[in-house]
C-alpha positions as CSV (number, residue, x, y, z in Angstrom):
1,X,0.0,0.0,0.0
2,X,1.4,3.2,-0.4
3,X,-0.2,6.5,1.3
4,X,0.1,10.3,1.0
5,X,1.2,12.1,3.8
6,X,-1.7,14.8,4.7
7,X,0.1,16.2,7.8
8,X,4.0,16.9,9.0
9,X,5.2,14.4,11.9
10,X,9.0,15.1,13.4
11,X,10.4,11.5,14.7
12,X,10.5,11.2,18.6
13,X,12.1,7.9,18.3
14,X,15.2,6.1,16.0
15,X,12.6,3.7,14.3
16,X,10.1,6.4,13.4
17,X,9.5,8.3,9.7
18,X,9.9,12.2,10.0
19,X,6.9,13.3,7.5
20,X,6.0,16.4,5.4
21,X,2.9,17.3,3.6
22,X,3.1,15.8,-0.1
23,X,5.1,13.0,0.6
24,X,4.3,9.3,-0.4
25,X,5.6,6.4,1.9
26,X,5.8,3.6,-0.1
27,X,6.0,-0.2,1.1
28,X,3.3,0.5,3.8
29,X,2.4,-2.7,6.2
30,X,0.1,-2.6,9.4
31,X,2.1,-3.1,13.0
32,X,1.0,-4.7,16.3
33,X,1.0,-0.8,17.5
34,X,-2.7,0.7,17.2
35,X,-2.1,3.9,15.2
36,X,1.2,2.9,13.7
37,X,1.6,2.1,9.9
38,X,5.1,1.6,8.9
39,X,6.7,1.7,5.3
40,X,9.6,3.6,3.3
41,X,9.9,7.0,2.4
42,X,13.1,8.1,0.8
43,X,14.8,4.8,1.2
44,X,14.0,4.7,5.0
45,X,11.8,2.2,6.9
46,X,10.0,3.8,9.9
47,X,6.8,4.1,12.1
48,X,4.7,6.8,11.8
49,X,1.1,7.7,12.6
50,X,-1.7,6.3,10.7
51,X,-3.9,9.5,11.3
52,X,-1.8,11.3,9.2
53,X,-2.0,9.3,5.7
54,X,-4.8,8.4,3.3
55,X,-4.4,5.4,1.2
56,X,-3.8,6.0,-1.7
57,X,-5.8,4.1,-4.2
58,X,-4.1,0.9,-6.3
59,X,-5.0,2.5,-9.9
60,X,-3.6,5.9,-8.8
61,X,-0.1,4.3,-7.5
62,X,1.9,4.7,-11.2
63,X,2.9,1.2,-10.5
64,X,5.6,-0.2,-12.8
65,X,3.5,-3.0,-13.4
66,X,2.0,-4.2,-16.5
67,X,-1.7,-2.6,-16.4
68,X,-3.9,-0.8,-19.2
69,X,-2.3,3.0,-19.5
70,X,-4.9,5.7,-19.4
71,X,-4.6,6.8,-22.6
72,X,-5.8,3.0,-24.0
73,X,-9.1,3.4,-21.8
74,X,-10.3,6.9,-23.1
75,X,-9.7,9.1,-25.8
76,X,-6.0,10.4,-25.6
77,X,-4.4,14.4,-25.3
78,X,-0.9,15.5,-26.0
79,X,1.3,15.3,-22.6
80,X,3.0,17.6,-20.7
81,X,5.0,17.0,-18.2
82,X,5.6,18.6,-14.6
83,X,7.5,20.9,-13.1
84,X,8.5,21.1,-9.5
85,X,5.5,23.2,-8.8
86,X,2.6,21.4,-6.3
87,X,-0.5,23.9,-7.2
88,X,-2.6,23.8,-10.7
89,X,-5.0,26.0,-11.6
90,X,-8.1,24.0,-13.7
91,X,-8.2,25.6,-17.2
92,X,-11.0,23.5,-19.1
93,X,-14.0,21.5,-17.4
94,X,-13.3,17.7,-17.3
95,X,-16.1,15.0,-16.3
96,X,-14.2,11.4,-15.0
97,X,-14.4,8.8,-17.3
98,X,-13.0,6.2,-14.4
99,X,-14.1,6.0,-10.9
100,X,-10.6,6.6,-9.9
101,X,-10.6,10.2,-11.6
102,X,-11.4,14.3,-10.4
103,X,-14.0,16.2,-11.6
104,X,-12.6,19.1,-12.7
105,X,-14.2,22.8,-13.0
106,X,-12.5,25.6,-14.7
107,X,-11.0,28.1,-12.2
108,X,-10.6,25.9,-9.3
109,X,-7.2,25.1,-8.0
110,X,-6.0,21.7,-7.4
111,X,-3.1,20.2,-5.3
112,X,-0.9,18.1,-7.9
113,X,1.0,15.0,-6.0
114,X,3.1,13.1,-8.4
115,X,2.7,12.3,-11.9
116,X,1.2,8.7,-12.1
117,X,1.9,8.5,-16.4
118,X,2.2,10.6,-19.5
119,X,-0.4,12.8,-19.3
120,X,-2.4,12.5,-16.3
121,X,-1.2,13.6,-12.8
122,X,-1.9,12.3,-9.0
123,X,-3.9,15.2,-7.3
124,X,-5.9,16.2,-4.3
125,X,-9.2,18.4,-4.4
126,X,-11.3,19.0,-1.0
127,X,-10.1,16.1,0.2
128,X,-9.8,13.4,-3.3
129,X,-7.6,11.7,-4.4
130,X,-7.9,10.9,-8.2
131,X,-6.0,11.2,-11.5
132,X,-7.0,14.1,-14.1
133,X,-5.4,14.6,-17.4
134,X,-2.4,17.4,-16.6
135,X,-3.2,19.3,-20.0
136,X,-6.4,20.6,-18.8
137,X,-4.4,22.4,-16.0
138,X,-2.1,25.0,-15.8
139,X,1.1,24.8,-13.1
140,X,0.9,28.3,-10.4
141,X,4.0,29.7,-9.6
142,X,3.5,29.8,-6.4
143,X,0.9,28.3,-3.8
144,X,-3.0,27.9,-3.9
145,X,-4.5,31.6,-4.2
146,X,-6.1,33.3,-1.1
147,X,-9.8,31.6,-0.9
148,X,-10.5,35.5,0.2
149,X,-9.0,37.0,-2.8
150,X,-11.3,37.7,-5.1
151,X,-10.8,40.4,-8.6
């Protein structure tokens, strides 16, 4: 299982994971310890607090393994690829094709995790996972806009 890291954690102890925001611990098992998950992030294997993950799911992971890309189960667009920028803002509407996908609304802003393939990106939007195709999003220079600001 691998999860996505919703909430910063500092290690108290040697066999514990220090976590940030964005990150993805790979390789993660259940322990004995209730609360506990443990798995690998950055080539470290630690503890760390389940309440501060979500799973994320199998068909967003960008395994390596032999599966059906994206592009072979709908209609395909040209790629782009990312930059180091986390923050897109949603150019062109986009209704989900799979169960596994964001709805998408022009004008809204959406957290980009990872890219899972050519084309389509790992994202967050109040609170969902799901894959959307990156070329109907534009990277932000900087972080989500003020929800207050408004021209």
């Amino acid at each position: 299982m691998e999860v996505l890291v919703l909430a910063g954690y500092r290690a108290q102890k040697e066999d514990e994971l220090s976590l940030a925001p964005g990150d993805v611990v790979r390789q993660v098992r259940w322990v004995p310890a209730r609360g506990w998950l443990r798995g690998e992030l950055g080539g470290r294997y630690g503890l760390f607090p389940e309440r501060l993950v979500q799973e994320i799911p199998e068909t967003l992971r960008g395994s390596r393994e032999a599966r059906r890309p994206r592009c072979e189960r709908r209609r395909g667009h040209p790629a782009k690829y990312p930059r180091p920028q986390r923050w897109c803002k949603v150019n062109f509407n986009y209704s989900p094709e799979q169960a596994d996908e964001l709805k998408l609304q022009a004008g809204e802003i959406v957290e980009m995790i990872k890219e899972i393939e050519d084309g389509w990106w790992l994202g967050k939007k109040n609170g969902q996972l799901g894959a959307f195709p990156s070329n109907f999003v534009e990277l932000l220079d900087t972080g989500p806009p003020s929800e207050t600001s408004t021209l």
